[in-house]
C-alpha positions, -999 to 999 in steps of 0.1 A, spaced: 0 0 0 26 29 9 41 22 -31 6 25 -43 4 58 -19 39 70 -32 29 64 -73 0 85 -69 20 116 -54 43 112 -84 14 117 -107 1 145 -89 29 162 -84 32 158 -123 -4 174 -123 1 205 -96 32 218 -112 46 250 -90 25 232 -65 52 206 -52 81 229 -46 58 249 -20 57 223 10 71 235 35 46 217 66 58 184 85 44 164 105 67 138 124 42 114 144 68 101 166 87 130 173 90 149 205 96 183 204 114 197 239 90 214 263 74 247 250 56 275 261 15 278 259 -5 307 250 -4 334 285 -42 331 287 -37 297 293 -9 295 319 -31 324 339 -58 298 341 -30 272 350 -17 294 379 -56 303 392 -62 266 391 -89 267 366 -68 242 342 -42 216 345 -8 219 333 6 216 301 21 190 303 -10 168 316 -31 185 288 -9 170 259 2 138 247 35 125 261 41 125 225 23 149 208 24 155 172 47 179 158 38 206 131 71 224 114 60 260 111 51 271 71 78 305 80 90 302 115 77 296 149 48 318 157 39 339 187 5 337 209 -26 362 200 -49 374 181 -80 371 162 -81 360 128 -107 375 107 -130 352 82 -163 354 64 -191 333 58 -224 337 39 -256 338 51 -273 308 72 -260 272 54 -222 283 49 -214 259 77 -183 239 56 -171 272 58 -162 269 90 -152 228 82 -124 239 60 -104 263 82 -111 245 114 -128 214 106 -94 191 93 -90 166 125 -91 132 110 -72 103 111 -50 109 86 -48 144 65 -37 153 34 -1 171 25 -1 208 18 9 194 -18 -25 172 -25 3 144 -33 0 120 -4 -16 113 32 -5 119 57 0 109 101 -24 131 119 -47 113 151 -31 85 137 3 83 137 8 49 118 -9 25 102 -10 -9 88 -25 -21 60 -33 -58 49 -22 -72 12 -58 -71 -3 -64 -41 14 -93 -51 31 -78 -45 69 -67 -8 83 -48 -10 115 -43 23 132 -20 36 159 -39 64 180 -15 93 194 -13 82 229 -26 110 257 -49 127 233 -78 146 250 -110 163 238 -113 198 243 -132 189 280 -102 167 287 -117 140 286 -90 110 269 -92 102 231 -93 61 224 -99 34 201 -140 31 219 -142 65 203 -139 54 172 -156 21 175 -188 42 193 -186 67 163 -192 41 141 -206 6 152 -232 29 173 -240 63 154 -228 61 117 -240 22 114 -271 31 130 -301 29 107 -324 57 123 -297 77 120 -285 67 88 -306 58 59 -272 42 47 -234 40 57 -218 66 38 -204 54 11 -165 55 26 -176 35 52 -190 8 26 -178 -16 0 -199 -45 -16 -229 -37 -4 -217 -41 35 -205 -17 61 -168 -16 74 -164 -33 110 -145 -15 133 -132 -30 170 -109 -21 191 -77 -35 194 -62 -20 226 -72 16 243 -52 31 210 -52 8 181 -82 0 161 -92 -20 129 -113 -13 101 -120 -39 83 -139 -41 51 -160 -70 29 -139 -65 -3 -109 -45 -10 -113 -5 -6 -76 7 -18 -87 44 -15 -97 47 19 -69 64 34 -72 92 8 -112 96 14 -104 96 52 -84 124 43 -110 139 31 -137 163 48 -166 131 41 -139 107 58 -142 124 93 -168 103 113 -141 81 134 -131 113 153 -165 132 148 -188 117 176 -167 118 217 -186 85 233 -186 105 268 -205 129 255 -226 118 224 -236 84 237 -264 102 263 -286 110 230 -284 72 219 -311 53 227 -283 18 234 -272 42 263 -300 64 276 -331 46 282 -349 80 291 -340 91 257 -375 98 239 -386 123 272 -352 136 269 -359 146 234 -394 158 245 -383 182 272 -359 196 247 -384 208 223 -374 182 197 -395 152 179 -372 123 180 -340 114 200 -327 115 164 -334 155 158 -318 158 193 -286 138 183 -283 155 156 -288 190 171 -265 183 201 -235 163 181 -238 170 146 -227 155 114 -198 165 91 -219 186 67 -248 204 89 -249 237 105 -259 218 139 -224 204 142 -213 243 149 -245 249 168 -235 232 201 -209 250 224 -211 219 247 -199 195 225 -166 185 229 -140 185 196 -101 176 186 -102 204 162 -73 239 175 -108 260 182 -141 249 199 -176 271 197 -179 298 218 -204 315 197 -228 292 180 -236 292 145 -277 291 151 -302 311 133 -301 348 135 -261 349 139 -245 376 128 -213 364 138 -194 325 149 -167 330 172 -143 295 180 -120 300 212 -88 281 214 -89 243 227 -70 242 255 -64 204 250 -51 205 214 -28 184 208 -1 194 186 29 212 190 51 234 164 91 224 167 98 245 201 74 226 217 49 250 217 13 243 221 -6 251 192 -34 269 181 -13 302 183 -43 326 173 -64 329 204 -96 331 183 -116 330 148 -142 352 145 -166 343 112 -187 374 104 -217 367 88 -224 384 62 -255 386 36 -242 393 3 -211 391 -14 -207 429 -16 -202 431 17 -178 408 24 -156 423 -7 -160 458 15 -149 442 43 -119 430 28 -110 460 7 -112 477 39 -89 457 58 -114 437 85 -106 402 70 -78 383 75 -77 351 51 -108 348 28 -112 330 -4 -149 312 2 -173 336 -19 -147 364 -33 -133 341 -55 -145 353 -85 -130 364 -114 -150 400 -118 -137 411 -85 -100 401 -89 -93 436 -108 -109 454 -77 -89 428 -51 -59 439 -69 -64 475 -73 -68 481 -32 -42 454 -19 -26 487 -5 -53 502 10 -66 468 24 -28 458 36 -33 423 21 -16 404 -6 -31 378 -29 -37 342 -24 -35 316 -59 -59 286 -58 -47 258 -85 -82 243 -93 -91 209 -89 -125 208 -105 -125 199 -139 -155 223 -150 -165 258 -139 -204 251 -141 -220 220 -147 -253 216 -160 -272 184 -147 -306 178 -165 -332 158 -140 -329 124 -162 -350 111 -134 -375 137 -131 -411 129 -117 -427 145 -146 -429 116 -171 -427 140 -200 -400 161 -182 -381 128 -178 -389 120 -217 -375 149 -227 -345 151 -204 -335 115 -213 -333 120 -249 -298 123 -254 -302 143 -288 -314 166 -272 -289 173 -246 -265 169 -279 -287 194 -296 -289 222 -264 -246 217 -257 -240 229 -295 -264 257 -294 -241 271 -265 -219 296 -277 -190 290 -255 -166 315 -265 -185 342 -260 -195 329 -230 -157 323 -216 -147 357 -230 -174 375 -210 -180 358 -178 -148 350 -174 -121 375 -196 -111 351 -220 -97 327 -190 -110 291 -197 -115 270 -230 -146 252 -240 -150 220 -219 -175 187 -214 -161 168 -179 -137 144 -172 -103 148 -155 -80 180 -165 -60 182 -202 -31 180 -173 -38 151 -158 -29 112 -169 -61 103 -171 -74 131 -190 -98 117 -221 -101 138 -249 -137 126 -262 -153 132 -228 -136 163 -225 -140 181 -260 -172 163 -279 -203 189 -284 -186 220 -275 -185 238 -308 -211 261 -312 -235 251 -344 -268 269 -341 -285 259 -370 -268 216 -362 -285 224 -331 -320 234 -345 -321 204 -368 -315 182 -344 -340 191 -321 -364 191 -357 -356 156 -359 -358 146 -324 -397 161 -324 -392 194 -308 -411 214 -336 -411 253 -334 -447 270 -330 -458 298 -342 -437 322 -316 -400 305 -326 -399 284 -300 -399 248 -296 -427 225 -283 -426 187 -271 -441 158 -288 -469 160 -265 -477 199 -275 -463 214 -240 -442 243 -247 -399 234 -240 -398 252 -206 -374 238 -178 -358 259 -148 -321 250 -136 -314 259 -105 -281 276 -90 -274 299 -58 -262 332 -62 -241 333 -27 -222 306 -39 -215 308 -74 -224 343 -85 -201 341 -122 -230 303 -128 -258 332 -129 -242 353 -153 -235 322 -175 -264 304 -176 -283 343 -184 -258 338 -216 -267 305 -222 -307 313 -219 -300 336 -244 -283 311 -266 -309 287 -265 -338 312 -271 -320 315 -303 -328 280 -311 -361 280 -299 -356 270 -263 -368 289 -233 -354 283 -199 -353 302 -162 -325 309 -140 -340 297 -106 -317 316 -84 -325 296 -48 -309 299 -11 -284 270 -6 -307 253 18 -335 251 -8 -309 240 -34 -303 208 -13 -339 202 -5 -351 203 -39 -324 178 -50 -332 156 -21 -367 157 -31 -356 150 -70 -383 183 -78 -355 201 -96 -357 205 -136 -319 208 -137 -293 225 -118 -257 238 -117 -226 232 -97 -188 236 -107 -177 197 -121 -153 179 -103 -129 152 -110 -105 175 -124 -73 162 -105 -90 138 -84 -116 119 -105 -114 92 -79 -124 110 -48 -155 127 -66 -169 110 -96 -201 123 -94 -205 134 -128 -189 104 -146 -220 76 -131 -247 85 -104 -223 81 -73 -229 116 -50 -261 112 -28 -263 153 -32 -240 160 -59 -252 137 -91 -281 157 -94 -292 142 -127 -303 110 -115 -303 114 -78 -327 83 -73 -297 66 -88 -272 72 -63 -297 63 -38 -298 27 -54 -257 26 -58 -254 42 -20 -280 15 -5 -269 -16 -26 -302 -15 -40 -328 -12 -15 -336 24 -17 -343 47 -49 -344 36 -84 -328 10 -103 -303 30 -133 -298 17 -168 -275 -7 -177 -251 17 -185 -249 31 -153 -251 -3 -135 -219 -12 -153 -202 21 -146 -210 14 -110 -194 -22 -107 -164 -4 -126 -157 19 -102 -164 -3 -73 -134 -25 -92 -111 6 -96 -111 16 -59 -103 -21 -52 -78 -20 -73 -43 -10 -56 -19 -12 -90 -22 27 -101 -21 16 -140 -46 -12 -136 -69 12 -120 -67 40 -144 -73 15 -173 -105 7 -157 -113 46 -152 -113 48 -188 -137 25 -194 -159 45 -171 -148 74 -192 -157 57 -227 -190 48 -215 -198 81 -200 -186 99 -228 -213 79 -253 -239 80 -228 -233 124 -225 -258 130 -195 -247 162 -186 -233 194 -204 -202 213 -195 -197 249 -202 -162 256 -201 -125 247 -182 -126 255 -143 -107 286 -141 -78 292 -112 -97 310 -79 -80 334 -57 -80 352 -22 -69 378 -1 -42 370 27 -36 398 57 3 410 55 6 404 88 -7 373 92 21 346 83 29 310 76 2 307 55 8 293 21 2 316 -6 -6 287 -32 -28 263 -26 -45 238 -40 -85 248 -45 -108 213 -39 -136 194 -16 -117 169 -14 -83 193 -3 -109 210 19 -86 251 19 -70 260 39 -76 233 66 -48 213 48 -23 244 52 -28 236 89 -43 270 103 -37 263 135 2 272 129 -17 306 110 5 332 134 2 372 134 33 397 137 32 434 148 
């Protein structure tokens, strides 16, 4: 497994370029750095008795973190923004990044974090981790293997509060089994190879072993709290389920920021909830953290992160020109506002931050191939006509408005950069040939009327909405307005449904969406997120949601997918099984081939590089990074060793 681990960096770092010379974070799991000092708010509350000593707060051998610059100093409070009422990942990818194992700053190769080694069988169907010994959650309370096995065997495997183990936690059908081998080593063990799983437990979806603390959560399961169900009652809550998940959270809900009780691993706990009404999230250091930089210093050494809330983009940017952000990427990213960013880098005392993408497309479009309109669905399914609505796009235009020129006409698939990268998938139906367009939609049965545009077989007007959400993606709404025009020029009328993130989810959980929008992954990590190349993302294949409910539930829930996609399925279920980098990326292409005939969703255009804006006094923070889900920035960059000078 580690030369399976090691081939992969070498591609990557064949793939990131400028990226690989920038590492300058290291992470010796063994390693003891002499005694250090701790931040003085800290030590005051050592001296008044209010907190035990250092050294009974950290691991004999805690994990050491080699500072990005140099060794930081104690203070301060760094400055971020988030957007509106469901930007909790914001908050997940600067504080969020305690797993198992992590990611390297380079997106080459995992890496030691609560784990300091590992094991893994020939067949890879057994992990064997090594805990850090002495770890403590921010109550103090010790970190062990029953941790992890609760987390799991009790709350993630539980089927009230999971429809179905998430998919990193499944292969074959069947749920890992996880059991404790002494108070710090534990085994996962799976029913059929799973040769990825250390890279998606470096991931932000791979965080459940360290997500749920047994002393704490286990009072709102019902295996542990008989009283439960009057528990939930006095709280105001209809299930011991809605309390769980209100008092402990889960890796992608507001709630798991909500709770200022909960104890975490993560550098900062709550102090200032992220509940309705905020106007602000405020996370205090963890006293208890367990990582040290090379002095032997305890980090987090920024005393706090305040999150300002803020309810439209403008905003933020003022805040930042005017100097009252820190570090802020999330939202500003876009490529109208990098003139202005640069313009007032002076005034705002800040330099710039470069994002390499990761995403393979900069907007997405998923038709509803399931929709519950059995016309809708008809029409939506056709695959000429998907053909017929990606040529009448006039790219070009589009990439030379939206987004200056930056970007080149693109379908999906991994980047032109990256090994796997399949020309077919990635180039087919992007050339802009209105009147190809037109007769193909004559000859699939979409007949103009007597206004120019187009009707279905069954005399109903062509009319779909896609939906997209302005906070997030602001440069999709100006596209898509290009591309309604487009289409309207071959007969085709369609709505920008501009929606709240929250309503964005719902409506793809409920499959009531027409189509919708969202940047296409896979770019330089088509293994980690191949939503877009077969129905795999329970959220994020939003063309045939019901179909990822079948893969995700070996069957039992949602709708059974074509043969096509059934095939694509067992592929990839093959490929992550699959240790021998070449062997797997011959059986990636197959998946490619197949989705590249079967064209079920359109791309626009090339993702384009992001950007952000980087205080000049705050330090150790790499100034590029790589921009990805998966790579969750900047958590990877390790804030906690973020550091301000005067």
């Amino acid at each position: 497994m580690p030369n399976e681990i090691l081939s992969r960096g070498v591609s990557r770092r064949a793939v990131l370029g400028g990226m690989a010379g920038v590492a300058a974070l290291s992470v010796a799991g063994r390693a003891f750095a002499a005694p250090g000092g701790e931040a003085p708010a800290l030590a005051q509350l050592v001296k008044d008795g209010k907190l035990p000593p250092l050294a009974e707060r950290l691991p004999k051998k805690p994990m050491v973190v080699t500072p990005f610059e140099k060794v930081g100093t104690y203070g301060g409070t760094l400055r971020r923004g988030l957007r509106g009422s469901s930007d909790h990942n914001g908050i997940l990818r600067m504080v969020g990044n305690q797993s198992l194992v992590r990611w390297n700053l380079e997106f080459t190769a995992v890496q030691p974090n609560l784990a300091e080694s590992w094991e893994v069988s020939d067949d890879a169907t057994q992990f064997t981790f090594h805990l850090i010994e002495g770890v403590r959650w921010s109550d103090g309370h010790p970190f062990t293997a029953d941790d992890i096995v609760f987390a799991i065997e009790d709350c993630v495997k539980n089927t009230e509060l999971y429809s179905s183990t998430p998919a990193q936690l499944a292969v074959a059908g069947k749920p890992v089994t996880v059991e404790k081998i002494d108070d710090h080593t534990v085994k996962f063990t799976f029913a059929a190879p799973n040769a990825l799983y250390l890279e998606n437990l470096a991931t932000p979806l791979g965080q459940h072993p360290t997500l749920f603390p047994k002393h704490y959560c286990s009072q709102f399961l019902p295996k542990y709290n008989p009283n439960i169900e009057a528990d939930a009652k006095k709280a105001g809550v209809t299930s011991w389920t809605e309390l769980f998940r209100s008092r402990c959270g889960d890796i992608e809900i507001p709630t798991r920021w909500g709770n200022v009780d909960k104890p975490t691993l993560d550098p900062w706990v709550v102090k200032e909830p992220y509940v309705g009404g905020a106007t602000r999230v405020v996370m205090a250091r963890n006293p208890y953290f367990w990582q040290v930089d090379t002095s032997g210093n305890q980090l987090p050494y920024i005393d706090e992160i305040n999150f300002g809330i803020s309810q439209d983009v403008e905003s933020l940017m003022l805040n930042v020109i005017s100097g009252k952000i820190d570090i802020q990427e999330r939202h500003i990213s876009v490529l109208a506002n990098k003139p202005t960013l640069s313009q007032n880098m002076q005034k705002g005392d800040y330099r710039l931050l470069t994002l390499v993408p990761s995403a393979s497309q900069q907007c997405q479009i998923y038709f509803n191939i399931t929709h519950k309109d059995p016309a809708m669905r008809k029409m939506f399914a056709d695959k000429s006509f998907r053909q017929a609505l990606s040529i009448g796009i006039n790219r070009q235009e589009l990439i030379d408005i939206v987004y200056f020129g930056q970007s080149e006409p693109y379908q999906a698939g991994p980047r032109p950069t990256h090994p796997w990268y399949h020309e077919k998938y990635a180039r087919q139906f992007t050339e802009y040939d209105p009147d190809k367009a037109g007769a193909m939609l004559d000859q699939a049965g979409y007949k103009k009327g007597g206004d120019g545009m187009r009707l279905r077989p069954d005399g109903q007007k062509v009319f779909f909405s896609i939906d997209v959400i302005p906070t997030l993606y602001p440069d999709l709404v100006d596209a898509l307005e290009l591309v309604k025009t487009h289409w309207a020029q071959i007969g085709v009328d369609m709505k920008v449904n501009t929606i709240e993130r929250a309503l964005y989810y719902t409506r793809g959980d409920d499959n009531a969406h027409d189509a919708a929008v969202w940047p296409g992954p896979g770019g330089l990590d088509p293994m980690l997120d191949p939503r877009d190349f077969f129905a795999f993302h329970p959220q994020g294949s939003r063309y045939a949601i019901p179909w990822t409910l079948w893969y995700t539930s070996n069957g039992a829930r949602g709708e059974e997918p074509p043969e096509s996609q059934k095939k694509r399925m067992k592929l990839f279920d093959e490929a992550r099984s699959t240790a021998d980098l070449d062997k797997r990326g011959a059986i990636m292409k197959q998946i490619f081939d197949i989705a590249a005939e079967e064209f079920e969703t359109v791309g626009l255009c090339l993702a384009v590089g992001g950007f952000g804006i980087i205080r000049n006094n705050l330090r150790n923070v790499p100034e590029k990074q790589p921009d990805s889900w998966s790579w969750p920035n900047p958590g990877p960059a390790m804030p906690q060793q973020f550091t301000f000078t005067s």
